[in-house]
C-alpha positions, 0 to 999 in steps of 0.5 A: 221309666227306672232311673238306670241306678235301679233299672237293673236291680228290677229287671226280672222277666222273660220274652219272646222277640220275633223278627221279621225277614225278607224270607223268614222269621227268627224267633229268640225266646230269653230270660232277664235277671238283675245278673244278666241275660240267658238266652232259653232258645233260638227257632228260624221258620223259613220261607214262612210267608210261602208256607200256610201258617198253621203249619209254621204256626204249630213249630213256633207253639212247639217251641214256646211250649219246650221252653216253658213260655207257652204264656209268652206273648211275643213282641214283633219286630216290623221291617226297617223299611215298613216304618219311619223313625223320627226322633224330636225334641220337648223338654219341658212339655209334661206327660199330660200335654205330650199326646196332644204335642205329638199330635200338632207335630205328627202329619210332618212327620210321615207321608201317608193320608192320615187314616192310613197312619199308625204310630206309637212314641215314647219318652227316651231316657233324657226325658226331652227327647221322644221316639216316634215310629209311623207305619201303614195301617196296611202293614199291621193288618197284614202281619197281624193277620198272618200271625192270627192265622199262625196261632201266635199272640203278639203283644206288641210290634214295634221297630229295631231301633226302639228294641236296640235303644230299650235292650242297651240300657236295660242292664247297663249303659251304651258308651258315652262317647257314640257308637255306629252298628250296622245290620245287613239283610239281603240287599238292605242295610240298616244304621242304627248309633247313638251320639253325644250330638244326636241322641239316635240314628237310625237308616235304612240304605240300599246296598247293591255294591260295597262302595255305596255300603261304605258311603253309606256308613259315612253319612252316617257318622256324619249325621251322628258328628263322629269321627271318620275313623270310628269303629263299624259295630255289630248289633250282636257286639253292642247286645248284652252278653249272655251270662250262658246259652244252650249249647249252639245258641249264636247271638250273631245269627238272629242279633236283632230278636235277640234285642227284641226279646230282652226288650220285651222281657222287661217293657216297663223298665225302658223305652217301648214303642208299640205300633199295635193298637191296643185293642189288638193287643194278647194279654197273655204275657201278664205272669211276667209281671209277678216277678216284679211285683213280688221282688218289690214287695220283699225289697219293701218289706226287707227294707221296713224289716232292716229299719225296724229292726236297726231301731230295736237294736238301737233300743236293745243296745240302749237297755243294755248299756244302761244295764251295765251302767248300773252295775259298774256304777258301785264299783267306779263309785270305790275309786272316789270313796277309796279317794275321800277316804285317804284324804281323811286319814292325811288330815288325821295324820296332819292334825296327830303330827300337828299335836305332837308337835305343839305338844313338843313347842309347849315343853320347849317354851317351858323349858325356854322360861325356866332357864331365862328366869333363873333363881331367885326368879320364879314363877307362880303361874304360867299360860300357854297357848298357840301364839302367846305366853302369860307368866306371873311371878316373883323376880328381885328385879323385875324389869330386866326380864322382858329384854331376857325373854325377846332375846330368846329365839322362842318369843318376842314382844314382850311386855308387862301386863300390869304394872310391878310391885315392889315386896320385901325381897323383890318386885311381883311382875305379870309379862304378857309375850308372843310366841315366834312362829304363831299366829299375829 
């Protein structure tokens, strides 16, 4: 059974819902779609148990066959007082077991002699529930026999509150909190609600005056543990609402096949109790399943199409970002070569200035040395490098020189390289100092 998430998006079918009366039948033929229910037409064949039924038979083909559904085999509501309704809790019990299950708890269940009995059941949408409906094998055979007569196919015969429980669901969800309907047909009511304490009622009561109608409603809400005051429904306001209808078309006027044709419209998609053997069974309602089949291949084949197509995309966008990347990637690479570039040349420009610069210390210590050793002092030699001077020369006294030179800003330390000389005029000296300001 489809999970109610995925139950609408599946619910494509058409079908034929046939109820039966005291007196006559009503016959609604519709159309389902995930957007909603259309009803295609509505026929009420009086009194046809008092007529032969070829004659209602040939009404009901004309019908079918003016609406296209000529293929429509019908499902076929039995009188609520031709069948008893049970509904009995197995969680737990598998599907491979349950037949079994049922059976053990069948013969409580109903009255008659066991080769009399006929029953269907099916899992509800809780999945620890199970309806049962038993009939009399009496019941079938006389029905079946007069719809045989009339030419009708029936597909299925089942019970109001299986069709009400299936068409509830099929294209939404019955209220949480619970709700009561009541369906009157001559002297007979039928109850049919649902609850949050009891999963599904459904009754049948004699209604030969109001009171015993009104304490009729009573126990029923009293079994369905509502509240007293809770709102009475028609089947037709509960129904899903036509999305459109031919022009005369009353939901209240045949309310319950109504519900039965929208149940059979879609039967794998929600509950479906068939009380009909299945040997018995028209397979003229086969075309009704293509529609399905071929949505849930194009819904696979789309949804293939989307992830193989997301996964291409993917790829497609990859190659192109790659592509791009490439492409700039020259480009981004200027910045940083632009970047080198300049610290390159501010490395230039710091060295040129570091020369000038030296060049401009080397003049100034010259020019330093010349005003210390003032003549009759002079100088026969003279290194310069960054951090020291070496000066050699001629001086009538030579060892005044070095405290001369420390006071100058430009050296320091000084000292004598080798040791003085004495000459005629004077003494030969070699002065070895540093430079302020470079390298120790």
């Amino acid at each position: 059974m489809a999970s109610n998430e995925y139950r609408k998006w599946l619910a494509i079918g058409s079908g034929v819902g046939i109820e039966i009366g005291d007196r006559d039948l009503r016959v609604t033929v519709v159309k389902v779609r995930p957007n909603g229910v259309e009803p295609l037409g509505a026929l009420r064949i009086e009194r046809f148990a008092e007529r032969p039924a070829a004659e209602w038979g040939a009404d009901y083909s004309r019908f079918l066959e003016s609406l296209g559904g000529s293929h429509l085999a019908a499902t076929v509501l039995l009188p609520r007082r031709d069948v008893i309704v049970r509904h009995i809790a197995m969680p737990g019990v598998s599907d491979s077991d349950l037949p079994q299950a049922i059976s053990f708890q069948l013969d409580g269940l109903h009255p008659f002699p066991e080769d009399e009995a006929v029953h269907g059941w099916a899992r509800m949408d809780d999945g620890a529930n199970v309806l049962i409906g038993v009939t009399r094998r009496e019941v079938i055979d006389r029905y079946m026999g007069l719809f045989a007569e009339a030419g009708v196919k029936v597909a299925s015969l089942t019970f109001s509150a299986a069709a009400l429980y299936a068409s509830l669901r099929l294209l939404g969800a019955p209220a949480a909190e619970g709700f009561l309907a009541v369906v009157e047909d001559g002297e007979e009511m039928e109850a049919y609600g649902e609850s949050p304490a009891r999963p599904l009622f459904s009754a049948a009561f004699d209604i030969p005056s109001d009171a015993f109608a009104e304490r009729a409603r009573s126990m029923a809400l009293s079994e369905l543990r509502l509240p007293v005051d809770t709102p009475v429904s028609s089947v037709a306001e509960l129904a899903p609402r036509p999305r459109r209808a031919p022009e005369g078309f009353d939901v209240g006027a045949g309310a319950l096949s109504y519900v039965t044709a929208i149940a059979a419209a879609c039967p794998r998609l929600g509950l479906h109790v068939n009380l009909l053997p299945e040997s018995m069974r028209a397979a003229g309602a086969r075309g009704m399943y293509i529609a399905p089949i071929v949505l849930g291949v194009l819904l696979l084949a789309s949804a293939g199409g989307l992830f193989a197509y997301s996964s291409y995309e993917d790829r497609q966008y990859l190659a192109s970002l790659q592509t791009e990347i490439k492409r700039l990637e020259p480009d981004a690479r200027k910045p940083m070569q632009m970047d080198k570039a300049i610290e390159t040349a501010r490395a230039h420009a710091v060295l040129l200035d570091r020369f000038r610069k030296q060049t401009r210390d080397d003049l100034d210590a010259l020019a330093e040395l010349t005003r210390i050793l003032e003549p009759p002092a002079w100088i026969s030699s003279l290194e310069l490098n960054r951090d020291a001077a070496r000066l050699s020369g001629e001086a009538p006294q030579a060892a005044g020189l070095l405290k001369l030179i420390d006071k100058s800003p430009l050296f320091e330390g000084s000292e004598f390289g080798a040791p003085m000389s004495r000459i005629q005029n004077g003494e030969v000296f070699a002065i070895r100092t540093r430079r302020e300001g470079g390298a120790r």
